[in-house]
C-alpha positions as CSV (number, residue, x, y, z in Angstrom):
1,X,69.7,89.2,119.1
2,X,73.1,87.9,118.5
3,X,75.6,89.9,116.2
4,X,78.3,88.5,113.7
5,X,80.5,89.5,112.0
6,X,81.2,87.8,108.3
7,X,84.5,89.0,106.3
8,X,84.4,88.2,102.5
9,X,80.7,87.4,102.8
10,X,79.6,88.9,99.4
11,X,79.5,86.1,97.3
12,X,80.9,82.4,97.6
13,X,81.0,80.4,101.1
14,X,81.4,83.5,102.9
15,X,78.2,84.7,101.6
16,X,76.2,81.0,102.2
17,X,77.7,81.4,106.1
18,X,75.9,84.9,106.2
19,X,72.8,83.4,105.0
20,X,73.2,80.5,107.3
21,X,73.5,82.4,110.2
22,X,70.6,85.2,109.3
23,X,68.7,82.0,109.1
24,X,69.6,80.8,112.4
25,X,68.5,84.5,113.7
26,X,71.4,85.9,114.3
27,X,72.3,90.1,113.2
28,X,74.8,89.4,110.4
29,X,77.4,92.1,109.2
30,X,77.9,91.6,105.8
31,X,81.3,92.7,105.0
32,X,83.4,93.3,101.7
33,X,86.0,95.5,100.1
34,X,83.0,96.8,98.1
35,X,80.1,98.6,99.7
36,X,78.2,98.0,96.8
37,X,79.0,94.2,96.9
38,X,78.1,93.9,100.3
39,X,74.4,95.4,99.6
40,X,74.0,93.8,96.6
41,X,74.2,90.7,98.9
42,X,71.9,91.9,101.8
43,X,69.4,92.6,99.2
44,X,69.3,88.4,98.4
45,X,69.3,87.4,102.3
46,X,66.6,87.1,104.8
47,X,66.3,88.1,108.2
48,X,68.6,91.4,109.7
49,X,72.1,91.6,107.7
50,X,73.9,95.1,107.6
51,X,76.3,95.7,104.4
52,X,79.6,96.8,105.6
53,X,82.7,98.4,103.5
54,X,85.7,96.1,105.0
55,X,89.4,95.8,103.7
56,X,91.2,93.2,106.2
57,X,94.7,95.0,105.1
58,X,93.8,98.2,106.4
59,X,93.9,99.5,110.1
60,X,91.8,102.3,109.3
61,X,89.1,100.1,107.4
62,X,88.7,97.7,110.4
63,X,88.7,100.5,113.1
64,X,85.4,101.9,111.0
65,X,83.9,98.7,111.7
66,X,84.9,98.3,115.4
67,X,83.2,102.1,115.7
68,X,80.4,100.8,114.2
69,X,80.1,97.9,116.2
70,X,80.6,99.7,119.7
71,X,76.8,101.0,119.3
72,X,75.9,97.0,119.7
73,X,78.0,96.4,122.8
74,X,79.5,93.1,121.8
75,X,80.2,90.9,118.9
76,X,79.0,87.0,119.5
77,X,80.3,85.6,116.2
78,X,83.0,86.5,113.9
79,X,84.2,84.4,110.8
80,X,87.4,85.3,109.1
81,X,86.4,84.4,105.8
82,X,88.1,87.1,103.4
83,X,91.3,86.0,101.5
84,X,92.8,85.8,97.8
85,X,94.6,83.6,95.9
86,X,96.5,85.1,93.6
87,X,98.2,83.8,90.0
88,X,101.9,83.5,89.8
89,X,104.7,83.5,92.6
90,X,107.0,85.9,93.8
91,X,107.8,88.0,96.7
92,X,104.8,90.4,95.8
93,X,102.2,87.7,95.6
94,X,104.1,86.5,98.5
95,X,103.8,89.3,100.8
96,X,100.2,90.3,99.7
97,X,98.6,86.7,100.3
98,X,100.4,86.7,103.8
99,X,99.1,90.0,103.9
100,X,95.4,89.1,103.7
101,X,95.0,86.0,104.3
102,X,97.0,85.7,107.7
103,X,97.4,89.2,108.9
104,X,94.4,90.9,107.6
105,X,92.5,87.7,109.6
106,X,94.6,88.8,113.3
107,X,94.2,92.1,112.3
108,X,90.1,91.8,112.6
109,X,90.4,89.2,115.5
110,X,92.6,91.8,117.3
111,X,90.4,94.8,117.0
112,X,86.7,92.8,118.0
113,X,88.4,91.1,120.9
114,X,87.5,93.8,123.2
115,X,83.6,93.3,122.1
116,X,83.4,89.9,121.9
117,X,80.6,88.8,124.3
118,X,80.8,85.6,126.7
119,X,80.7,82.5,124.9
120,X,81.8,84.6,121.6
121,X,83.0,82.0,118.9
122,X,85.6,82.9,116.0
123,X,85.8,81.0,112.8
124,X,88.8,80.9,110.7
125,X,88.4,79.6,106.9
126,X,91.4,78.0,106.5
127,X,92.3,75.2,103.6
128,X,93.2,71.6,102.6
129,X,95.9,73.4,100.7
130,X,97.2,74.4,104.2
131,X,98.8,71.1,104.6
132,X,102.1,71.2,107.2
133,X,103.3,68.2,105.2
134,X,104.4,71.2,102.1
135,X,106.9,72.6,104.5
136,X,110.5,70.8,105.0
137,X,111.5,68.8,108.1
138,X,113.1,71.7,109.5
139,X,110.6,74.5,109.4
140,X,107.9,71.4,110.1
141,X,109.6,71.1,113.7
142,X,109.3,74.7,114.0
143,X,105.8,74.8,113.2
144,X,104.8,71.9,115.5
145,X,106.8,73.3,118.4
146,X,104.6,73.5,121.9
147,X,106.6,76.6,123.0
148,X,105.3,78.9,119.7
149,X,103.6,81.6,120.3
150,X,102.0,84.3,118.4
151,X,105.2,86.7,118.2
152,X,107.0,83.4,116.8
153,X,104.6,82.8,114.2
154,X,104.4,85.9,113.1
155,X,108.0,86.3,112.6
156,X,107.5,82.5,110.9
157,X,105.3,84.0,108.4
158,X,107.5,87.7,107.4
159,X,110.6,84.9,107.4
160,X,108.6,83.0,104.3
161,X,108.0,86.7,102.6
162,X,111.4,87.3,103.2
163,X,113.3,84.2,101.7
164,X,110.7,84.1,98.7
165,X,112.3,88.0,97.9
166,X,116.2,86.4,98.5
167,X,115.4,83.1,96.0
168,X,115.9,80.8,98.7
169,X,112.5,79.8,99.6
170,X,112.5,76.6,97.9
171,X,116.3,75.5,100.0
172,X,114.9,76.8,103.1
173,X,111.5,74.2,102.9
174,X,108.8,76.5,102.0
175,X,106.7,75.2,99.0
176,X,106.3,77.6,95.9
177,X,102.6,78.6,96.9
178,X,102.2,81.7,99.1
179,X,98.3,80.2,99.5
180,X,98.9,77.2,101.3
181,X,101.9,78.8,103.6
182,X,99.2,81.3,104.7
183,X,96.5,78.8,105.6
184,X,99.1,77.3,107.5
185,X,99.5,79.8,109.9
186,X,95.5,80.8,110.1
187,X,95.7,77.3,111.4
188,X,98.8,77.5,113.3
189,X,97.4,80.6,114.9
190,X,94.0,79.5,115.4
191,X,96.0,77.1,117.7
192,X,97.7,79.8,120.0
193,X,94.8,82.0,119.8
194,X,92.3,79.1,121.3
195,X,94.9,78.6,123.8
196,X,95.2,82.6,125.3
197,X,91.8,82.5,125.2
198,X,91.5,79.7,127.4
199,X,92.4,81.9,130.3
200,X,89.4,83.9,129.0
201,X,86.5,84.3,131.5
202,X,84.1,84.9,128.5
203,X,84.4,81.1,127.5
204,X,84.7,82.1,123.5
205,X,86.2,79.3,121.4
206,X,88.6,79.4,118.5
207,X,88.3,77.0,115.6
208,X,89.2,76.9,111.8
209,X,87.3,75.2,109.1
210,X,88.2,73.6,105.6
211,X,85.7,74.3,103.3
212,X,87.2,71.4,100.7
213,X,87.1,72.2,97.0
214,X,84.2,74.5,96.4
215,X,82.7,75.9,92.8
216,X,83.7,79.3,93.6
217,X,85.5,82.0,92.0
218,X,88.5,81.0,93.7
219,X,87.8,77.1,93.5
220,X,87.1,76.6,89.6
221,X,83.7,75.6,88.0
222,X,84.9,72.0,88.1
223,X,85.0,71.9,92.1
224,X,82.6,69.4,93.2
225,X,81.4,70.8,96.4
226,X,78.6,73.8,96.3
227,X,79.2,77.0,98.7
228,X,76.4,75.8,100.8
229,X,78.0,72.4,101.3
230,X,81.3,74.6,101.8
231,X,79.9,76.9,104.5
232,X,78.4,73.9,106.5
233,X,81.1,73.2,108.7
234,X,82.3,77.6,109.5
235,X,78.2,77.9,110.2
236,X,78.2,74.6,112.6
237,X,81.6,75.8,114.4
238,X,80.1,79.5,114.3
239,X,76.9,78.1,116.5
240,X,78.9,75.5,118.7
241,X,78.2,74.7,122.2
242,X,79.6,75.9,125.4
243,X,80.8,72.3,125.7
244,X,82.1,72.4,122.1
245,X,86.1,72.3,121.4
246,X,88.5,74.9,120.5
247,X,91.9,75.2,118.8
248,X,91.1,72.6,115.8
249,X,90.5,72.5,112.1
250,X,87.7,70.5,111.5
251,X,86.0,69.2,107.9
252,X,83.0,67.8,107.6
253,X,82.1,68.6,111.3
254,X,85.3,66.5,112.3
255,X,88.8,67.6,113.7
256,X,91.2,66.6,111.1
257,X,94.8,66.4,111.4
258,X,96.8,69.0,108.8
């Protein structure tokens, strides 16, 4: 039986990709900061989920699970689905969006690569809000630049932290949402990360996903897409073909351009 691996999956779209994927008969790990979230949602889905304690900031937290996970040998699926979206806008929210949403995502890609079994598949959720139009010309070209690798990006990202903290952010490009600049990079990054892993004997492919605006606790009540309709698309990429892509963001089950 096929393992993965589901961050944030204890309520909203990342719990509808659990259930999605326990329905399609693979082992689903259940994660969430809360232990007691995480088997409160085991206990409403089918087939063989495992509640897991995860907190994508912490090195510690994620080295638990990658202990864990050495008893099954390898990992065939993992969705990065955990992030926040916090009210407000300053270097704080700034750094702790960044934080989660972008690092914390590398930070659980970084420590399963090791177990990740051929034809493994990794899933980032990224967002319409991560829309490479918000940035200025300037730190566009940057962005868009072939040569850009991970070390780049990641210096790209602490760069945003850093001129939100000075007050420049707005004169240097970057928009006033710490959200959208860190679904930026998860896509940016899902980029580099399908390319290194096209040297990859294992054949695993790399692809992020826009949900669109779903009724969650993040989204609002008046979003018009359900979770299910949300977790479509990261479910469908999450079961791709050998043959399938790798290094896009697709919607809808099609690439779109961000």
């Amino acid at each position: 039986m096929k393992t993965a691996v589901v961050t944030g999956a204890n309520r909203g779209i990342g719990f509808e990709i659990a259930r999605g994927l326990a329905r399609a008969g693979i082992a689903v790990v259940v994660t969430s900061r809360s232990l007691a979230s995480a088997k409160e949602a085991c206990e409403a889905l089918d087939g063989t989920v495992t509640p897991w304690e995860l907190d994508v900031d912490s090195d510690e937290s994620v080295s638990s699970l990658v202990r864990m996970l050495a008893d099954r040998r390898s990992v065939d699926i993992l969705v990065n689905n955990a992030g926040i979206a916090l009210d407000g806008f300053d270097a704080e929210v700034a750094r702790r969006t960044i934080d989660t949403n972008y690092v914390g995502a590398l930070r659980v890609y970084d420590a399963l690569l090791p177990l990740f079994a051929t034809g493994a598949r990794v899933v980032n959720v990224s967002s319409g809000m991560g829309d490479r139009d918000k940035l200025g010309a300037r730190l566009r070209e940057r962005l868009d630049d072939p040569a850009l690798d991970r070390r780049g990006l990641d210096a790209f990202m602490r760069e945003f932290v850093a001129d939100v903290e000075a007050g420049r952010h707005a004169q240097r490009g970057w928009p006033s949402s710490a959200y959208s600049v860190s679904k930026i990079g998860l896509t940016r990054v899902t980029q580099i990360l399908a390319a290194e892993l096209a040297a990859d004997p294992r054949r695993i492919l790399c692809n992020a996903a826009c949900p669109g605006w779903v009724r969650t606790d993040m989204g609002g009540r008046s979003a018009p897409r359900s979770p299910a309709q949300g977790a479509d698309t990261p479910i469908w990429l999450a079961l791709l073909e050998d043959s399938g892509p790798s290094g896009l963001l697709f919607r809808d089950r099609r690439p779109v351009d961000w």
